[in-house]
Backbone as CSV, one residue per row, in Angstrom:
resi,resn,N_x,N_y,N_z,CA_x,CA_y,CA_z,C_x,C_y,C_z
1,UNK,108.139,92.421,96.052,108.217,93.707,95.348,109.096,94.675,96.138
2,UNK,109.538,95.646,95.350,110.963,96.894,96.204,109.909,97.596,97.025
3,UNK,109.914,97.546,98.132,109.384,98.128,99.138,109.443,99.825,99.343
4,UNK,110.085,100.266,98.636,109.546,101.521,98.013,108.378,101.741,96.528
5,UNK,108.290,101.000,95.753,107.551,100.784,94.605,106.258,100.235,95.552
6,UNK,106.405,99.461,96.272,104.941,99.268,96.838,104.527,100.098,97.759
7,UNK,105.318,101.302,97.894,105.035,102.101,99.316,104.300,103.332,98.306
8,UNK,105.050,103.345,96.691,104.044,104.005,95.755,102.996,103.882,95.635
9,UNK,102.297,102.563,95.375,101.604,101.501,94.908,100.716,102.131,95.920
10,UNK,100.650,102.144,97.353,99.842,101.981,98.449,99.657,103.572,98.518
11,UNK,100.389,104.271,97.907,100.198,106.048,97.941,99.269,106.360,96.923
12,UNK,99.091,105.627,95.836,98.208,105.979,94.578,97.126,104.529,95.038
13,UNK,96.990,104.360,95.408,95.512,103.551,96.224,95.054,103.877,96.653
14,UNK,93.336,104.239,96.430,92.064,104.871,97.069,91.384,103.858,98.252
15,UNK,90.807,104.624,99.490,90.058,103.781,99.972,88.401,104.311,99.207
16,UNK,87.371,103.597,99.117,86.426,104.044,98.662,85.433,104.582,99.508
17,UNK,84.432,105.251,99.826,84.023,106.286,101.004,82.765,105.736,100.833
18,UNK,81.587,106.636,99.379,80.916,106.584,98.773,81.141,105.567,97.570
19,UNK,79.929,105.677,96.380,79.919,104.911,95.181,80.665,105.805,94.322
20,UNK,80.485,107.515,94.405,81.605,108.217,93.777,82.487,109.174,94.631
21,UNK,82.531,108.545,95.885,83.516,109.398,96.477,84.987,108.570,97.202
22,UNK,86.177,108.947,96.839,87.340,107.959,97.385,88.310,109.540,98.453
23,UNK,88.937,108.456,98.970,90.209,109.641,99.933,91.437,108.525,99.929
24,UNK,92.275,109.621,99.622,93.423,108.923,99.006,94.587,109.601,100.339
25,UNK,95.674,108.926,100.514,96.822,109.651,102.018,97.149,110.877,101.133
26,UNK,98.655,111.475,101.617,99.503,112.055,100.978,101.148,112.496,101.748
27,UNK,101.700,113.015,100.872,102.976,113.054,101.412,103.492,114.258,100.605
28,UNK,105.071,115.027,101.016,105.939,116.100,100.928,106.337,115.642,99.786
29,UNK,106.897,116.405,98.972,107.662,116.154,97.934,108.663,117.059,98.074
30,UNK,109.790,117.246,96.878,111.195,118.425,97.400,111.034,119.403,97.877
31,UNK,110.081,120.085,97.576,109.188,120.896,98.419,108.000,121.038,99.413
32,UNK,107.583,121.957,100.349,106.799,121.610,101.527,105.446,121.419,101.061
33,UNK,105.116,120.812,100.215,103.615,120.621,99.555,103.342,119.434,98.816
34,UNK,102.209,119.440,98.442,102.145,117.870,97.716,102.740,117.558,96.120
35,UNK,103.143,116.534,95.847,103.087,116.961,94.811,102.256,116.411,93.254
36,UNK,102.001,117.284,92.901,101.054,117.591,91.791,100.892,116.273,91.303
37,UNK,102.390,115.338,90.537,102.002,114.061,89.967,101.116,113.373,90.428
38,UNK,101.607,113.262,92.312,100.668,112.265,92.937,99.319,112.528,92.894
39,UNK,98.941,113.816,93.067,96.983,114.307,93.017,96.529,113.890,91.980
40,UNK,97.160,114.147,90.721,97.003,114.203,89.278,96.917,112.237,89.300
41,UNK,97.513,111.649,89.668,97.464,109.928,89.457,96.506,109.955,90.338
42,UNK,96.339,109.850,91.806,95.283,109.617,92.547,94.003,110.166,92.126
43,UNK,93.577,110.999,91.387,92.630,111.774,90.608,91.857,110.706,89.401
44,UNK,93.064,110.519,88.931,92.899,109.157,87.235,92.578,108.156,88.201
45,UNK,93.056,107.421,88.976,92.130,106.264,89.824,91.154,106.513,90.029
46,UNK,90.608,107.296,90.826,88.972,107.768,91.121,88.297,107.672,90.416
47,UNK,88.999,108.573,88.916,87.776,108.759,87.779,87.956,107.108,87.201
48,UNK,88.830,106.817,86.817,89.164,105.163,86.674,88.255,104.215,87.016
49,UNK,87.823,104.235,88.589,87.505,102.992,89.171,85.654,103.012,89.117
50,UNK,85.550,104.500,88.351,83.824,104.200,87.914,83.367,103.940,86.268
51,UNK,84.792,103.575,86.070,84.753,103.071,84.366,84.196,101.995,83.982
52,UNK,83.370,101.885,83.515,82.756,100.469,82.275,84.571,99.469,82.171
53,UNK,84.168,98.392,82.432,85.358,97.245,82.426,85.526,97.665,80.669
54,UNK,86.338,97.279,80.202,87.290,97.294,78.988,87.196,98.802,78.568
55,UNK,87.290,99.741,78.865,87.542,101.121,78.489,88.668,101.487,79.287
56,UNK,90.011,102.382,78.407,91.107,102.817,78.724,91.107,104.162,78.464
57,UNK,92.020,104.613,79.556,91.916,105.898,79.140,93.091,106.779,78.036
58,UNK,92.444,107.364,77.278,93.159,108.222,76.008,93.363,109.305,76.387
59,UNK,92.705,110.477,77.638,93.440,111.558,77.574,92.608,112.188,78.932
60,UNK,93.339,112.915,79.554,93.214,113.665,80.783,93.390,115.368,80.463
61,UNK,92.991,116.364,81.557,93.147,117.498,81.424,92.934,117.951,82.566
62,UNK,93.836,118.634,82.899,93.771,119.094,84.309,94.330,120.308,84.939
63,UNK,93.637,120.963,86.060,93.981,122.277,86.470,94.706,122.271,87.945
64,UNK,95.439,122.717,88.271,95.947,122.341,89.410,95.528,124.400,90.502
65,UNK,94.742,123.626,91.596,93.947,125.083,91.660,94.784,125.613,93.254
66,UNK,94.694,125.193,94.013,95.932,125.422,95.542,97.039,124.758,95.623
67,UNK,97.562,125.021,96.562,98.639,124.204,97.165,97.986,123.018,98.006
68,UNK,98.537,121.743,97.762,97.818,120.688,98.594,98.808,120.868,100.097
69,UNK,97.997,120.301,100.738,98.857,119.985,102.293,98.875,118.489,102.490
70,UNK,100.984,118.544,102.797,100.953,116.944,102.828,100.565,116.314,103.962
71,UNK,99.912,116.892,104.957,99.469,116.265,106.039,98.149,116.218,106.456
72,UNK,97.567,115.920,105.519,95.996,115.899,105.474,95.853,114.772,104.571
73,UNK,94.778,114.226,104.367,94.046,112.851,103.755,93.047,114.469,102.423
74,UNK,93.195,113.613,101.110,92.234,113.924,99.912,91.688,113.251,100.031
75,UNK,90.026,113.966,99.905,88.595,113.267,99.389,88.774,113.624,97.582
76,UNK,88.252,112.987,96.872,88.213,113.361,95.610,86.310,112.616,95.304
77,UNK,86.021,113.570,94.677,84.618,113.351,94.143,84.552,113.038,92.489
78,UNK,84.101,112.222,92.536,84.093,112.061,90.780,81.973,111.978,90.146
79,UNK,82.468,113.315,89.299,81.139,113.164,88.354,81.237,112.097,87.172
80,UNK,80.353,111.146,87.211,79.864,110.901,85.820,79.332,111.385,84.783
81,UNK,79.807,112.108,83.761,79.454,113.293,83.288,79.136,112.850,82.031
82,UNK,79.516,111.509,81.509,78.917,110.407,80.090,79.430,109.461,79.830
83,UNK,78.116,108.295,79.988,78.561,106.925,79.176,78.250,106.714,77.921
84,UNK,78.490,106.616,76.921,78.619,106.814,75.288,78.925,104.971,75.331
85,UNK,78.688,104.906,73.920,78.696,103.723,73.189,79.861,103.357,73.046
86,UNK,81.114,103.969,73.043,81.928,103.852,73.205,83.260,104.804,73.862
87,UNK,82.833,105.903,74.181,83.487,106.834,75.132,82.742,107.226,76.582
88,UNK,83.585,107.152,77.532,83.061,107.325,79.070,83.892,109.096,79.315
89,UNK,83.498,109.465,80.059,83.812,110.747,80.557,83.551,110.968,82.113
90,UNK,84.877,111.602,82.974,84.654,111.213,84.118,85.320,113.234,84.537
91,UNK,84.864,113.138,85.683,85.319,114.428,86.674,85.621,114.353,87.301
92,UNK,87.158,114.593,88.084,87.153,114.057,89.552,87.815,115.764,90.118
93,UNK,87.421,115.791,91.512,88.030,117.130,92.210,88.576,116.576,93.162
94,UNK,89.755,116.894,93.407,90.351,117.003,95.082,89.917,117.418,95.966
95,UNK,89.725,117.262,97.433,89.055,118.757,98.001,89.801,118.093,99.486
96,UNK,90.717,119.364,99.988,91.436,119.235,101.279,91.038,120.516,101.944
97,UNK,90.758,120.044,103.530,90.076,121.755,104.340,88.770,122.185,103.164
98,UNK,87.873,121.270,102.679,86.768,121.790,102.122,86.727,122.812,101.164
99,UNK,87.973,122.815,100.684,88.187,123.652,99.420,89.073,122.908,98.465
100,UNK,88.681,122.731,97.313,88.864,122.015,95.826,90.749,122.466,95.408
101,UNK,91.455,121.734,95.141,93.168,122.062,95.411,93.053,121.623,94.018
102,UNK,92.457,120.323,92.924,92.971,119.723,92.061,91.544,119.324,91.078
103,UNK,91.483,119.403,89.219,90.276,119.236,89.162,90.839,118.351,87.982
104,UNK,90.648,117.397,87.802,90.676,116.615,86.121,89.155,116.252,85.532
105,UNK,89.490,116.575,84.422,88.654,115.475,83.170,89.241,114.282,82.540
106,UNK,88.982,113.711,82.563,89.535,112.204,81.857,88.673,111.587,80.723
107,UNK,88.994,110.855,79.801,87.946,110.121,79.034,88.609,108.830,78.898
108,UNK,87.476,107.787,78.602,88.170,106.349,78.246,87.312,106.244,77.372
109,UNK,88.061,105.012,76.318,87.365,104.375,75.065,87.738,103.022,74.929
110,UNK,86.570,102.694,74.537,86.702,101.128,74.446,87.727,101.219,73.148
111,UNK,88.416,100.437,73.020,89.622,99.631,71.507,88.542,99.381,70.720
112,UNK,89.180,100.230,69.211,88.713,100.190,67.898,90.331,99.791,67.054
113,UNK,89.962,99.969,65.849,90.967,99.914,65.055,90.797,101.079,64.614
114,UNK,91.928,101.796,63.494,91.935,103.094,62.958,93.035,103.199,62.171
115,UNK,92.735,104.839,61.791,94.468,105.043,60.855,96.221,105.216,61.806
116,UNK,96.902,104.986,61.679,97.722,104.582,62.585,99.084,105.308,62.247
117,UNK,99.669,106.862,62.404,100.513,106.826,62.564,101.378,107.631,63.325
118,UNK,102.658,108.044,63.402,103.194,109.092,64.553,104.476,109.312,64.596
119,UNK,104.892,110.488,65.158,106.141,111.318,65.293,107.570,110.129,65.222
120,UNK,108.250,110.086,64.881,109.142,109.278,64.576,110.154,109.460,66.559
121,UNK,110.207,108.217,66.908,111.157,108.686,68.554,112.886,109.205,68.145
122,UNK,112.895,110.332,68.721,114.064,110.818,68.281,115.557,110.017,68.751
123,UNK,117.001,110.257,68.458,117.934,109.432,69.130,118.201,109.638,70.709
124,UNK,118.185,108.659,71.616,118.624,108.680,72.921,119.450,107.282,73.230
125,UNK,120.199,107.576,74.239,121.484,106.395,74.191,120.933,105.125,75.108
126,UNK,121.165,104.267,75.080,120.556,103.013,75.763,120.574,103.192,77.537
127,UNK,119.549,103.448,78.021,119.331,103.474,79.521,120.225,103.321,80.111
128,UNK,120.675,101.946,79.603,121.543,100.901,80.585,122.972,101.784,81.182
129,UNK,123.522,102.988,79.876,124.611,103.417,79.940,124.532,104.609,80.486
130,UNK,123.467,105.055,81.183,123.648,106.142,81.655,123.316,105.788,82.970
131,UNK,124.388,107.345,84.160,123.992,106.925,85.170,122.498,106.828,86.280
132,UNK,122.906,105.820,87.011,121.686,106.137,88.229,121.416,107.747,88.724
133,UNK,120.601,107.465,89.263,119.515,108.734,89.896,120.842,109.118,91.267
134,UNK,121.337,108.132,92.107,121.784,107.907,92.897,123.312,108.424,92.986
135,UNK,123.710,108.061,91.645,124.921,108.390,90.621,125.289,109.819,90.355
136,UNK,124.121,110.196,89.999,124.072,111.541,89.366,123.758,112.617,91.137
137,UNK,122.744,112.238,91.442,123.162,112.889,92.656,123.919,113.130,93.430
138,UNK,125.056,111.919,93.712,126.110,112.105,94.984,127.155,113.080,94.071
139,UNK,126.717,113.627,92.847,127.974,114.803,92.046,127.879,116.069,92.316
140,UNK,126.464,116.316,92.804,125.534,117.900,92.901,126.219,118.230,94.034
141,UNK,125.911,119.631,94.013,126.054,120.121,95.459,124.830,120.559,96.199
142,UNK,124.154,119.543,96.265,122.475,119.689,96.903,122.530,119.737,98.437
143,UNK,122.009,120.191,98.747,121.236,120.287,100.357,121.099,118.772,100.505
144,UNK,121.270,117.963,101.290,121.164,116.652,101.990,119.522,116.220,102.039
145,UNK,119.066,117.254,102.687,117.497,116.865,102.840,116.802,116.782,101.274
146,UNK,117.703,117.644,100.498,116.859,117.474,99.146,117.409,116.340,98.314
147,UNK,118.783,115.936,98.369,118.554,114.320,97.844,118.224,113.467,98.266
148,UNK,118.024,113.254,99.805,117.191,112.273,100.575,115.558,112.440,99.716
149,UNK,114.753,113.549,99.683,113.523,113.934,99.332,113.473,113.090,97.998
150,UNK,114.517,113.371,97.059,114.679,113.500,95.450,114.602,111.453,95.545
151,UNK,115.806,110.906,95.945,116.482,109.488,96.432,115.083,108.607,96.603
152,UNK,113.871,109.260,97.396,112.574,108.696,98.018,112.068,108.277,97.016
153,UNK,111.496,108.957,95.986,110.896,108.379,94.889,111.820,108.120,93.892
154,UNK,112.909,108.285,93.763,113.697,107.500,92.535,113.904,106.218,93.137
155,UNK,113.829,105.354,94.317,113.795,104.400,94.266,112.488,103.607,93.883
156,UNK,111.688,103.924,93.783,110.917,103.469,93.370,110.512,103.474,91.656
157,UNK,111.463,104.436,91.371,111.120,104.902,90.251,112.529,104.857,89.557
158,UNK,113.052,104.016,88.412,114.271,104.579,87.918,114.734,105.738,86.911
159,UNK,114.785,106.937,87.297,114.750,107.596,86.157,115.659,108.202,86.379
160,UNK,116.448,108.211,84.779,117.890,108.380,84.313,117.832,109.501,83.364
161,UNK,118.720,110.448,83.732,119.390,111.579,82.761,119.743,111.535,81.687
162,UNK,119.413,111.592,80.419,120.321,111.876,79.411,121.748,112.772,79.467
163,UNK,121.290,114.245,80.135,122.211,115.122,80.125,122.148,115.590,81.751
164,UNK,122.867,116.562,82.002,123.027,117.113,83.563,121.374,117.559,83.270
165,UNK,121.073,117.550,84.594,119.643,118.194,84.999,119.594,119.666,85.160
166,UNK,118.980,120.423,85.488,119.436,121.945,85.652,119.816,122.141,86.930
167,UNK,119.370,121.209,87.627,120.239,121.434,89.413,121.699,121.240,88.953
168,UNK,122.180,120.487,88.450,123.567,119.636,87.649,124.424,120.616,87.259
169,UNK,123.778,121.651,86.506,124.962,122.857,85.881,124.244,123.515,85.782
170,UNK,123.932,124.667,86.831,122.856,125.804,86.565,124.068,126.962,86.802
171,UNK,123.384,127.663,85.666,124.335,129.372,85.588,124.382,129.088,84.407
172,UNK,124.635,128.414,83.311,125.095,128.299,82.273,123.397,127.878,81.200
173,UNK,123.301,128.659,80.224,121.699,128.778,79.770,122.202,127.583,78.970
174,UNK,121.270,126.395,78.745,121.649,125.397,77.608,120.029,125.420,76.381
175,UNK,119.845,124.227,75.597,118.984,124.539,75.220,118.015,124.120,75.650
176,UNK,116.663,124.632,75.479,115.302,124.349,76.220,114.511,123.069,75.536
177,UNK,115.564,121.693,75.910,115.161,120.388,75.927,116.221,119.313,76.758
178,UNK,115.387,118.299,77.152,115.895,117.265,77.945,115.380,115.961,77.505
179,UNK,115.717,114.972,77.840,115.518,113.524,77.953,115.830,112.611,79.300
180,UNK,114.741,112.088,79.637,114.919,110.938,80.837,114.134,109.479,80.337
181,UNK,114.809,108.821,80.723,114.449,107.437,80.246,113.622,107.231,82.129
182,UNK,112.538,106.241,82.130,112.351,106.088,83.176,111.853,104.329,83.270
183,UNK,111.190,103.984,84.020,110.293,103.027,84.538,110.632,102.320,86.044
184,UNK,109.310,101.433,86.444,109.499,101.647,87.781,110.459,100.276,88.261
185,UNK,110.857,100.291,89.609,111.736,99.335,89.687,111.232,98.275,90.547
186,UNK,110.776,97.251,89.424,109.854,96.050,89.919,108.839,95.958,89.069
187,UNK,108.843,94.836,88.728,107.271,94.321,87.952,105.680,95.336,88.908
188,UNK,104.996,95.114,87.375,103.739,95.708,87.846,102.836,94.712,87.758
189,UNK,101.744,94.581,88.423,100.501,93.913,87.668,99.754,94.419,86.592
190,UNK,99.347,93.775,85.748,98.857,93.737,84.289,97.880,95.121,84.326
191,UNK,97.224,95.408,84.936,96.247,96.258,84.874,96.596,97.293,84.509
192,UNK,96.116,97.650,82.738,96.312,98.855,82.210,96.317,99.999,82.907
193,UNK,94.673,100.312,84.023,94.800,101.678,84.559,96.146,102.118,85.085
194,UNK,96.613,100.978,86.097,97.705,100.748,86.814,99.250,101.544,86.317
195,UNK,99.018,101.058,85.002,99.910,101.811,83.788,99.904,103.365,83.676
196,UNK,98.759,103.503,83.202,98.439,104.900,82.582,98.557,105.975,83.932
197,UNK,98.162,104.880,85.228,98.709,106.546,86.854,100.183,106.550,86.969
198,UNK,100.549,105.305,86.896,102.220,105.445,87.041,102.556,106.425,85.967
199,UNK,102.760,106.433,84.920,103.324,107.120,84.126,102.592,108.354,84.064
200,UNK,101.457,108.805,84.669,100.948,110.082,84.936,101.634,110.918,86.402
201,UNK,102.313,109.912,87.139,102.613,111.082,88.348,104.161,110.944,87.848
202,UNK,104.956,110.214,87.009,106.553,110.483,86.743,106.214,111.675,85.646
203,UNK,104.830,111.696,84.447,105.349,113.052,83.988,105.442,114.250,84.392
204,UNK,105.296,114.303,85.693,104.715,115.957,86.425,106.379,116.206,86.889
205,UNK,107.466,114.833,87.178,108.601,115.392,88.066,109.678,115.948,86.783
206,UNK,109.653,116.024,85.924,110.618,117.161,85.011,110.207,117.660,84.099
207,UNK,108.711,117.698,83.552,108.253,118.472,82.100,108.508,119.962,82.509
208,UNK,109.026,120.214,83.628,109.493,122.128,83.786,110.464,122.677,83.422
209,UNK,111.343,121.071,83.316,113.091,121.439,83.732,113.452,122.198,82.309
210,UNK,112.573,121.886,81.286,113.154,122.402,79.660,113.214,124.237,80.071
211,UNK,112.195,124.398,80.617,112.117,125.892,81.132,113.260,126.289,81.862
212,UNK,113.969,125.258,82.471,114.910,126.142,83.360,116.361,126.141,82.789
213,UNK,116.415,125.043,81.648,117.811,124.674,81.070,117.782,126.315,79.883
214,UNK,116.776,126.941,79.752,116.924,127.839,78.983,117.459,129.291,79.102
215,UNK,117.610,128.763,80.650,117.799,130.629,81.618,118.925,130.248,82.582
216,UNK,119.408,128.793,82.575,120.913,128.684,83.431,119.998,128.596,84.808
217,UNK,118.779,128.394,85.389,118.342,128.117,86.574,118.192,126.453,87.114
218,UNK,118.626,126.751,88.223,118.631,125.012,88.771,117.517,124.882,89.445
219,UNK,116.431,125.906,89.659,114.955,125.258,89.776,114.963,125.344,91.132
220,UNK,113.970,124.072,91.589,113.182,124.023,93.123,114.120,123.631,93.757
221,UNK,114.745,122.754,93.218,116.287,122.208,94.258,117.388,122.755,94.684
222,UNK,117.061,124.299,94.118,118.525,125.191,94.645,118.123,126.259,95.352
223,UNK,116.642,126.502,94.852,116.223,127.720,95.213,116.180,128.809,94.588
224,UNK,116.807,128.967,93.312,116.705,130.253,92.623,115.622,130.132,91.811
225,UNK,114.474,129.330,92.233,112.864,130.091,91.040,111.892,129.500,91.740
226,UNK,110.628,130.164,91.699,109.733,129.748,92.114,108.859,129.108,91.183
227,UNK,108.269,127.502,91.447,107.697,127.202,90.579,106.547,126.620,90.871
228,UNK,105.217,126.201,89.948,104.357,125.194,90.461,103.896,124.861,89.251
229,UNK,103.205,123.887,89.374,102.602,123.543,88.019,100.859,123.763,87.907
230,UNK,100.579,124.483,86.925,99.326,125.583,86.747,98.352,123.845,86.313
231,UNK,98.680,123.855,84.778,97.485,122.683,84.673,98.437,121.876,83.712
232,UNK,97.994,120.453,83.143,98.438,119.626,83.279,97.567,118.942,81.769
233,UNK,97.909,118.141,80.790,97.173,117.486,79.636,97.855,116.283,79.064
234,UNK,97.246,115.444,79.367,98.057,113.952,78.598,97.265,113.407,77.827
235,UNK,97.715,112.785,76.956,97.128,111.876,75.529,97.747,110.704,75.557
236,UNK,97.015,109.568,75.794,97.665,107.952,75.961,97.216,107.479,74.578
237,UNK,98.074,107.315,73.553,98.205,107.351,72.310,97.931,105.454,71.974
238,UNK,98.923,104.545,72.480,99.507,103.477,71.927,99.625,102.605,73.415
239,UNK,99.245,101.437,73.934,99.724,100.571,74.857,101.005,100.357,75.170
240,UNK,101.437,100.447,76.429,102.702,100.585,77.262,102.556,99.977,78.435
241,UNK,104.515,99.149,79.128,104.151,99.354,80.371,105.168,100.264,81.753
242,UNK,104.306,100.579,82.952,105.295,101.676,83.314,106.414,101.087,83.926
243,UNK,106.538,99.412,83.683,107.735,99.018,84.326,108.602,98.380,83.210
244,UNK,109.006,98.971,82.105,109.436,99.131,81.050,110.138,100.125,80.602
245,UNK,111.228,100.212,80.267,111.977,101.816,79.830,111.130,102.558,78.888
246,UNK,111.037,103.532,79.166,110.066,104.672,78.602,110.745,105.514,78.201
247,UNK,111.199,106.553,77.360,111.747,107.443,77.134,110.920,108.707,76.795
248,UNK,111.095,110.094,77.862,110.531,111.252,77.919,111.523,112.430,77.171
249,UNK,110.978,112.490,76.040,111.554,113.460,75.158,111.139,114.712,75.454
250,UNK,111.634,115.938,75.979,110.697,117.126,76.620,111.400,118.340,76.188
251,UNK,110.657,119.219,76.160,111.293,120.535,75.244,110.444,121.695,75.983
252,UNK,110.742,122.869,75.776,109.981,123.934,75.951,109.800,124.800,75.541
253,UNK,108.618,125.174,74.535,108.863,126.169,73.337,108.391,127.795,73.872
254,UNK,108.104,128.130,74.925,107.876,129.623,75.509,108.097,129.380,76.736
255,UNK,108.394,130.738,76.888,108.006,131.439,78.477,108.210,132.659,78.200
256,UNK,106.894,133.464,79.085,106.388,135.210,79.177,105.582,135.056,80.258
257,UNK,105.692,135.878,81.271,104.717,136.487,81.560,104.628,135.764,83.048
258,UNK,105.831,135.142,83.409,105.875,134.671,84.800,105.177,132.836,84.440
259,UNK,104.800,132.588,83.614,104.500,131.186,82.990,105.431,130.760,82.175
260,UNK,105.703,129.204,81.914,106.536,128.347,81.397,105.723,127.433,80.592
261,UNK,106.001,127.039,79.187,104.834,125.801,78.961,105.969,124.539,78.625
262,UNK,106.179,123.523,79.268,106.952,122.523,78.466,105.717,121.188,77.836
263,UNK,106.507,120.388,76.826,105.711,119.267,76.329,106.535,118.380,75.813
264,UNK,106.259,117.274,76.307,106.719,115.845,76.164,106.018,115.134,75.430
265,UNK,106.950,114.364,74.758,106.437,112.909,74.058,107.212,111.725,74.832
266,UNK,106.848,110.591,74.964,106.826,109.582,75.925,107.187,108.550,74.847
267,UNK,107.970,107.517,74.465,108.226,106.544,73.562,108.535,105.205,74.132
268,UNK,107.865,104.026,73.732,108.017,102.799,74.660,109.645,102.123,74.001
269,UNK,110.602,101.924,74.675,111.763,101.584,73.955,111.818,101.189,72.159
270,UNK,111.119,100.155,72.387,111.010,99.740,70.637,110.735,101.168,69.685
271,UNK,110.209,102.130,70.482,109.897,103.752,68.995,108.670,103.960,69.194
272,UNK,107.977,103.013,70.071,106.277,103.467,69.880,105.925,104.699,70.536
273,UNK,105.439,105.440,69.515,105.144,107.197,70.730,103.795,106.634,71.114
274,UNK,103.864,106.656,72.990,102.870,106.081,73.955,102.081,107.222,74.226
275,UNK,102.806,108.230,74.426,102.057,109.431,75.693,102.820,110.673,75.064
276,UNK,101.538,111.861,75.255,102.070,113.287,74.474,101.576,113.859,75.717
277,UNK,102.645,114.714,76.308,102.154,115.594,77.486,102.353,116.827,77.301
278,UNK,101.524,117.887,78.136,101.842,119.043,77.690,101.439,120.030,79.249
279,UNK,102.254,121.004,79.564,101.954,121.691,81.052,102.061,122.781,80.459
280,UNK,101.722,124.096,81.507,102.111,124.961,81.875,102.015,125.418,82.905
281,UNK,103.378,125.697,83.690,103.755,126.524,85.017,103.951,127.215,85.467
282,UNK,104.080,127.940,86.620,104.455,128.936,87.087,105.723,128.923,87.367
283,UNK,106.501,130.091,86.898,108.129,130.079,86.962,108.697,131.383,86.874
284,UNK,109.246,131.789,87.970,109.492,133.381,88.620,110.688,133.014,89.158
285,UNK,111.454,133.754,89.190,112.716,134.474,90.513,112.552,134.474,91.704
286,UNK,112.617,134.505,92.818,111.972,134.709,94.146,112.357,136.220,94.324
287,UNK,110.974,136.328,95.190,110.812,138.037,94.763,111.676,139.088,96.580
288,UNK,112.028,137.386,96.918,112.357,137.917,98.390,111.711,137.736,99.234
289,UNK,112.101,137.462,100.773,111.245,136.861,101.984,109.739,137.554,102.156
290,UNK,109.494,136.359,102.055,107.943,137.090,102.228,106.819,137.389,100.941
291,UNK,107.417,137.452,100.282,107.021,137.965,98.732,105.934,136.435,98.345
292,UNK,105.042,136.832,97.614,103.953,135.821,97.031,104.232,136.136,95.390
């Protein structure tokens, strides 16, 4: 396996403590803090690994409450909060320095049949023809340390641009939507959960960017906005896998008030809409040294 994809693999792996308590590592992301995807996936394992065997999970919700520190180990606690006949319900909290940074709800359901239908996947051009992560970076005029940062998890992860990113051509307002095709680079093992965290910590790294293509800002990677991500909601609609081209259709229909909300739909190549995500963030100007 690509020895970055398993260096993922081993980052979203719990050791188990207690019967409901796990501590998971952590690490920096482009910025000096953790980042959100990874808590948010390491979170869905926890609540995950006290699930009834054949129940998947359909939908998460989540608040993102401090800044994590990447140099500390997460405990995460998970409530069992209901086993149903056919729906489970789980709680899990982060807690770093003894104060709670990250909180999800999750639910799983055992497979039924039902009425079956959904958003049609809009046009995007075949993966294959657009460039690498790698590609598209050596064009920017980024800080070194931040495509090394950026480079870290796109190897593990392939995810490709439709259009310039807002680091790519910032100054110029475009419209408030994007597309990235993604999946990871290397086979996965079969295990659905396995699925549903991968593709939970790649939606946290651009559902903002629709917010910034709307105001000509190039975001965390240039420095002109301050951002974080407030809370967090996914819906696992249809079976997928995350080492499979995925396509993240993402848009952003407001921002007021120092908040951003973007929302994605997720489509498994063939058209199947897999995953409906939806955030809202924090997204400001920098107010100047020192300024909170």
């Amino acid at each position: 396996m690509n020895p970055a994809l398993q260096g993922l693999l081993d980052l979203l792996d719990l050791e188990q403590i207690e019967e409901n308590i796990f501590r998971g590592q952590s690490r920096s992301a482009v910025v000096p803090r953790i980042f959100g995807g990874q808590v948010a996936a390491q979170a869905l394992v926890a609540a995950g690994r006290t699930v009834p065997e054949g129940r998947l999970a359909h939908s998460l919700h989540a608040y993102f409450l401090r800044i994590g520190d990447p140099g500390a180990p997460i405990v995460y606690n998970v409530d069992r909060m209901n086993d149903g006949r056919s729906f489970t319900t789980r709680r899990a909290v982060a807690v770093q320095h003894g104060q709670p940074i990250f909180a999800l709800s999750a639910s799983f359901q055992t497979y039924e049949e039902g009425f079956d239908h959904q958003a049609l996947m809009p046009p995007a051009p075949d993966p294959a023809t657009l460039p690498t992560a790698e590609e598209r970076l050596s064009a920017y005029d980024l800080a070194p340390e931040v495509v090394e940062k950026m480079l870290e998890v796109r190897t593990a992860v392939d995810l490709r641009h439709v259009d310039d990113p807002p680091y790519g051509r910032y100054g110029e307002p475009r419209e408030p939507h994007s597309q990235v095709w993604f999946r990871t680079n290397g086979k996965l093992p079969d295990d659905p959960l396995l699925h549903v965290v991968l593709a939970t910590y790649v939606s946290d790294m651009t559902l903002l960017d629709s917010i910034l293509l709307a105001h000509g800002r190039g975001g965390w990677a240039v420095g002109d906005v301050v951002g974080a991500s407030l809370d967090h909601a996914m819906w696992f609609h249809r079976p997928f896998r995350a080492d499979e081209w995925l396509l993240y259709d993402q848009e952003s229909p407001s921002a007021h008030g120092g908040r951003g909300l973007g929302q994605g739909r997720i489509y498994t190549q063939d058209g199947q809409l897999a995953i409906t995500v939806i955030q809202e963030g924090l997204v400001r100007a920098p107010r100047g040294p020192g300024a909170r």
